[in-house]
N, C-alpha and C positions, 0 to 999 in steps of 0.2 A: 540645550535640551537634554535630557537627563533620559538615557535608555528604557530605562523602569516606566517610563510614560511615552513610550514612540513605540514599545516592541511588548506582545506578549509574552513574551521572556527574556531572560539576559543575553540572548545568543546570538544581537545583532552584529557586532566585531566579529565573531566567528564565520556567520554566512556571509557577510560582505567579503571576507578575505577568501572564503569558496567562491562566492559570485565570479569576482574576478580572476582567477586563476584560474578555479575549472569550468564553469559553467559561458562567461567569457572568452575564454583563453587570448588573455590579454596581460600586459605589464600593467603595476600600479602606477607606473609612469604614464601611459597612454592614456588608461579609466580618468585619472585627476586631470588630466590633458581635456580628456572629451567631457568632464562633468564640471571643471574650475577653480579646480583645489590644488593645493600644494601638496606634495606626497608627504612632506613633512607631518599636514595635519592627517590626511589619512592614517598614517604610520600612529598618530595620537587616537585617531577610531580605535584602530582594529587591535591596538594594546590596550582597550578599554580605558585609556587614560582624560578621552574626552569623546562627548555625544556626539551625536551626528547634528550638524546644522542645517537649516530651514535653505540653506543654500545647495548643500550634498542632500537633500532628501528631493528637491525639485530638480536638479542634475539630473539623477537615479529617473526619476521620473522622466524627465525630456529624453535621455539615451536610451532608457533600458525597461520601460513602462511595466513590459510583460514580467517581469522579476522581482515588482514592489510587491506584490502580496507573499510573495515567499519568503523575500526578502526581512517586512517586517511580522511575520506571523512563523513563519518557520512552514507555512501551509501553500500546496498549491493555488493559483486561481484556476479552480478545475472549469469554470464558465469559459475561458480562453481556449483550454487546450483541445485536442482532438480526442475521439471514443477510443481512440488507442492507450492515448498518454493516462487518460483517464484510469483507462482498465490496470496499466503499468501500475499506475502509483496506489491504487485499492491492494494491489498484488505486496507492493512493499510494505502497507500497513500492514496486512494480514501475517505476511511471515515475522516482522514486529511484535504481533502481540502474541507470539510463541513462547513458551516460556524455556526455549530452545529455536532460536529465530536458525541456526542451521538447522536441526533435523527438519523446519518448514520448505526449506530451501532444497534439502532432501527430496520430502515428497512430492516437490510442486515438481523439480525433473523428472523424476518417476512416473508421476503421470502425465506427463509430455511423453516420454516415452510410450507411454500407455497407450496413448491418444493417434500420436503414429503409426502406432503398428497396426492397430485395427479400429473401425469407427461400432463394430460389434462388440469386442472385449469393452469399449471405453463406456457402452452403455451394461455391460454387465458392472464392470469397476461403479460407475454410479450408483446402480442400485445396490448392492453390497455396501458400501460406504455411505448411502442414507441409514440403510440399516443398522449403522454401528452409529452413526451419529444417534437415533433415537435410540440407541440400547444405552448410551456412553448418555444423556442427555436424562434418561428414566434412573441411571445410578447417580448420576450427579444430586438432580431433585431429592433421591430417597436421600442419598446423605444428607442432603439441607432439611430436609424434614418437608419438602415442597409437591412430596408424590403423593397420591391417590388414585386409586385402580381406577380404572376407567366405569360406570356406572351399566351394567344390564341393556342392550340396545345400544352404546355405543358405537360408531364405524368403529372399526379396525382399522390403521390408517395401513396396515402394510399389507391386507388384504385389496386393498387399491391403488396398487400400483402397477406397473406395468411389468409384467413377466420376463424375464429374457428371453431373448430368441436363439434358439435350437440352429446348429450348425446346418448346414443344409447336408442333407441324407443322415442325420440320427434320429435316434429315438426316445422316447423318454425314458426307456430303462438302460441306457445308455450306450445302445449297440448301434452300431451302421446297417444299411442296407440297402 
């Protein structure tokens, strides 16, 4: 069976040799042991020299179920996993489509940090950084030619939002007392 028709992309040689190395932590000796293969032909998989057989693809399946959609899509079976692993893997795309995946990797600490230190700061950081995403979102559109002023009687969407809250004992002209 020819890769290009089992895998939405070429990359099944690749994930199968992560399957069982990292995701397993298992020898190729063991995996061909527990699925009925010769490592010989595996060693023929994972050097793309030869597909995977209707025999290794129902092995994979009897041993290792939870790994066949990753396996052949490159994509989790998010329906399987927990609201955690879920949240995990949204988080990997997101700093993915960074066009600077460390500076994302950056901010997402940063705001861990943020988040720690105070449950007040992290709702001011929220609302400052809605604000910049619709100011960053209003420049974007003008440059695509996509913006037009809001109409006479439209809400203001930043007039409805919720205020920060004030330090306990200040003021709003910024004294204590």
């Amino acid at each position: 069976m020819s890769i290009k028709k089992l895998t939405e992309d070429n990359n099944f040689p690749k994930r199968l040799s992560f399957l069982i190395k990292k995701r397993l932590g298992i020898t190729q000796a063991s995996f061909c042991k527990n699925i009925g293969i010769t490592t010989g032909y595996l060693s023929m998989i994972i050097s793309g020299k030869r597909g995977p057989s209707a025999d290794l693809i129902a092995g994979i399946y009897l041993n290792y179920s939870e790994h066949m959609t990753w396996l052949l899509t490159g994509k989790e079976a998010t329906s399987d996993l927990s609201n955690d692993t879920k949240v995990v893997i949204k988080h990997q795309n997101l700093v993915k489509n960074f066009k600077n995946p460390e500076r994302g990797l950056c901010w997402n600490e940063r705001l861990i940090d943020i988040e720690d230190a105070s449950e007040d700061l992290c709702e001011k950081v929220d609302i400052y950084l809605r604000g910049v995403h619709d100011a960053a979102k209003v420049m974007k559109d003008t440059k695509l030619g996509n913006y037009s002023a809001p109409s006479s009687g439209a809400t203001d969407t930043m007039s409805n939002r919720k205020k920060p809250k004030l330090p306990k004992g200040a003021k709003k002209n910024g004294t204590s007392g």
